[in-house]
C-alpha positions in Angstrom: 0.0 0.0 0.0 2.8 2.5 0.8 6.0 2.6 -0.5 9.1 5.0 0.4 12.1 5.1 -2.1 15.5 6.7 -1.3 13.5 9.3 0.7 15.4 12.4 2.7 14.4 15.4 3.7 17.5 18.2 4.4 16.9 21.9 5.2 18.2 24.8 4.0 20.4 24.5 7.2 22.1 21.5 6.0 20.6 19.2 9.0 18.8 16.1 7.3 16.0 15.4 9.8 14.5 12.3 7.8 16.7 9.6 5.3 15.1 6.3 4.5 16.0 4.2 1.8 13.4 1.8 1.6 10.0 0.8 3.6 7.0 -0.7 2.6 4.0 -0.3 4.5 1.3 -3.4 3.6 -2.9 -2.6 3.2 -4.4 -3.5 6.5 -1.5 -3.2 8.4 -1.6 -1.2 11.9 1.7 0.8 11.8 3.4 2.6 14.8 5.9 4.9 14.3 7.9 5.6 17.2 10.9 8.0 18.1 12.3 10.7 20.1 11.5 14.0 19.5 13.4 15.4 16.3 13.2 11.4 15.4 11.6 12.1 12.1 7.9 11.0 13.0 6.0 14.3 12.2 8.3 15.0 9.2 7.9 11.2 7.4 3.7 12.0 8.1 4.3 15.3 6.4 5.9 13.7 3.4 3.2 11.1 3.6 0.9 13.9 3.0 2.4 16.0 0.5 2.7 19.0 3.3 6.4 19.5 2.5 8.7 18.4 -0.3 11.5 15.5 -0.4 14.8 16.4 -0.5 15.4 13.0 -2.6 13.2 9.9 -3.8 9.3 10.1 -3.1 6.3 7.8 -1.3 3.9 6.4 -3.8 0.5 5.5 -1.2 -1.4 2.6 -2.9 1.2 3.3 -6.1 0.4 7.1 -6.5 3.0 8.9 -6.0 1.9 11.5 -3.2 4.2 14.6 -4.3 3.1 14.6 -8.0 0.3 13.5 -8.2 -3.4 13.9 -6.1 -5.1 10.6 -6.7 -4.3 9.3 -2.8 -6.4 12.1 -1.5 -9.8 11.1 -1.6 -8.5 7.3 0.1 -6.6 8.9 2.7 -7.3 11.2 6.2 -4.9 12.3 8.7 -4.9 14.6 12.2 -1.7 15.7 12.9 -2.6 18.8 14.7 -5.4 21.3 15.2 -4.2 23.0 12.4 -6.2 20.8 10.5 -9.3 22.1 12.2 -11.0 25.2 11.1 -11.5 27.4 14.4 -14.6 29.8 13.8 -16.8 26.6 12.9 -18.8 24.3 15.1 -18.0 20.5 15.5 -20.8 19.4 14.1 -20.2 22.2 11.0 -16.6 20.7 10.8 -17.8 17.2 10.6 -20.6 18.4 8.3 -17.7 20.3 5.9 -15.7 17.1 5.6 -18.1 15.1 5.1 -18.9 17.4 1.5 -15.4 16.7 0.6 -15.7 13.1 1.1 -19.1 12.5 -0.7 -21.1 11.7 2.4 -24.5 13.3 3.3 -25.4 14.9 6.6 -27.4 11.4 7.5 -24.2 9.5 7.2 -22.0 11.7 8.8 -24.8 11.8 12.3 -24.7 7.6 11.7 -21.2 8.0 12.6 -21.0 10.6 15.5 -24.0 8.9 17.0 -21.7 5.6 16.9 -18.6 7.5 18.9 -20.5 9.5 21.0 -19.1 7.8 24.2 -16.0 9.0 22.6 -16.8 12.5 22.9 -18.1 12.5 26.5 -21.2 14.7 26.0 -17.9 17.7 26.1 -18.2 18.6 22.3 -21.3 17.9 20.1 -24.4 20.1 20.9 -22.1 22.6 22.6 -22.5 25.1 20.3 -18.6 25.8 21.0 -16.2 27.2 17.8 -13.4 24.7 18.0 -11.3 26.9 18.7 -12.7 27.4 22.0 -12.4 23.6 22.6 -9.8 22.5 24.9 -6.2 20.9 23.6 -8.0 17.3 24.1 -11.3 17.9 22.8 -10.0 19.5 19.6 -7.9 16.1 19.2 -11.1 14.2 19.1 -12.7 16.1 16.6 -9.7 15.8 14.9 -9.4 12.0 15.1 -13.2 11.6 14.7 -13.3 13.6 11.3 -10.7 11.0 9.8 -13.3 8.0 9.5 -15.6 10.1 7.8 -15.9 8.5 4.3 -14.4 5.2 5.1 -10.8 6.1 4.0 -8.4 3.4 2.9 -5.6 4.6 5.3 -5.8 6.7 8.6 -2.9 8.9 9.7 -2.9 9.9 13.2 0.1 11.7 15.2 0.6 11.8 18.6 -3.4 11.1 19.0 -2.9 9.9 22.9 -1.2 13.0 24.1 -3.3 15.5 25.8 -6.2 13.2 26.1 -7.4 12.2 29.9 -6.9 7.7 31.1 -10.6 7.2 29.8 -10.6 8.8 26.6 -7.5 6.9 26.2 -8.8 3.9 26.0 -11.6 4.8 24.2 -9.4 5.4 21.6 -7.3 2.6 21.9 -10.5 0.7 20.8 -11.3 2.6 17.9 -8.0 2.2 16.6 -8.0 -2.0 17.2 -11.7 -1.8 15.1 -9.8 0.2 12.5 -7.3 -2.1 12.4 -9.5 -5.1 12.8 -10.7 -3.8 9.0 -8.3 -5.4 6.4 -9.0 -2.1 3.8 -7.7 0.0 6.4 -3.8 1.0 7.0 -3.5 3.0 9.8 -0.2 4.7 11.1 0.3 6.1 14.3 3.0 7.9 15.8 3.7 8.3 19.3 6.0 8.9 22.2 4.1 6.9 24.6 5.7 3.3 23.1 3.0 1.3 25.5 0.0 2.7 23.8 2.0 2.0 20.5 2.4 -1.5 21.3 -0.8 -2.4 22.0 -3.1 -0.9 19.0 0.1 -1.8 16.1 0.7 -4.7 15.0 4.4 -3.2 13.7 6.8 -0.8 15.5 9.5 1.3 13.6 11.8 3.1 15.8 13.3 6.0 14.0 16.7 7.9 15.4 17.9 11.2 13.8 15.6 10.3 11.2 17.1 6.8 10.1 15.1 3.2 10.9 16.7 1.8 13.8 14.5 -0.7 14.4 11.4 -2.8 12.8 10.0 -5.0 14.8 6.4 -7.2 14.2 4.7 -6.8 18.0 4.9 -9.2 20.4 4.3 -9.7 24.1 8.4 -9.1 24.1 7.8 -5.3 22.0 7.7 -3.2 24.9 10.7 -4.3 26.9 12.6 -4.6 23.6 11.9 -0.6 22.8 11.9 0.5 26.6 15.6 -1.2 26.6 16.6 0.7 23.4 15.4 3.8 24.4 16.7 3.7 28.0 20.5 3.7 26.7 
């Protein structure tokens, strides 16, 4: 489903921040990508998403190649931050607004808040709140919610457990195992908290300075094996 070739991204500075030479990312499989900060997690989604350009070789996501060409779009959502939001509407106008770009009507977009309500914790829908009056946490659930819209092929979430209270947590955790449980659906999550990452991926890449450092299928030995590397 996704493919990276030769890819690097270098500033203007001369600091390389991101330089794999190959990984390929199966359809269906639940993906963690794991690292310190300045690893290279938020700058490989960012390629992955054609928010900034390669320095060398390119993703293709389900063999499009995402910097040239748009066809991945319409198969593929993301939250990476709430700059993805748009402050001066409502949640329900939000989820209403991507649902248009995704071809679904208002009656299918309801059929799916109705079904992650719990999720939401009676905090955010009926409100009548502009999301950008929404705390840190409650804009992440919008966020994360507004990527199932339209059943999309591949789900991109970063950092979705931070800022988000025990409950909601695990609320999410299960939402991203039903994701997963679907074998259409790729999703790739980054994270720093590598025991959340563990349990809801079914692979764990570690990235260092931007280079793969590890690639490991998940197992009840995962989480030692990362919490050694990352203790040295």
């Amino acid at each position: 489903m996704i493919q990276v070739n030769n890819l690097s991204k270098t500033y203007t500075n001369g600091v390389t921040v991101l330089n794999i030479n190959n990984l390929e990312i199966p359809q269906g499989q639940s993906f963690g990508l794991v690292g310190n900060n300045g690893a290279g997690k938020t700058t490989f989604f960012s390629l992955l998403l054609d928010l900034i350009q390669p320095s060398t070789g390119f993703i293709k996501n389900k063999n499009v190649q995402v910097n040239t060409r748009e066809e991945w779009k319409p198969f593929t959502s993301a939250f990476i931050d709430e700059s993805f939001l748009i402050g001066y509407l409502t949640a329900e106008e939000y989820f209403y607004f991507i649902g248009d770009l995704r071809g679904q009507n208002k009656a299918d977009v309801d059929a799916l808040l109705a079904k992650h309500v719990e999720f939401f914790n009676g905090e955010i829908l009926k409100s009548k709140k502009y999301l950008r009056d929404l705390s840190k946490g409650n804009m992440k659930k919008v966020g994360i919610i507004a990527t199932l819209i339209g059943n999309p092929e591949v789900v991109i979430l970063d950092e979705p457990f931070a800022n988000l209270d025990p409950t909601t947590v695990n609320r999410l955790k299960k939402i991203i195992k039903e994701l997963s449980d679907n074998p259409n659906v790729t999703v790739l999550v980054s994270s720093h908290d590598l025991a959340h990452t563990v349990e809801v991926c079914n692979r764990i890449v570690a990235l260092n300075k931007g280079e793969i450092v590890k690639d490991i299928q998940t197992s009840p030995e995962t989480l030692k094996e990362l919490e050694s590397f990352f203790a040295v």
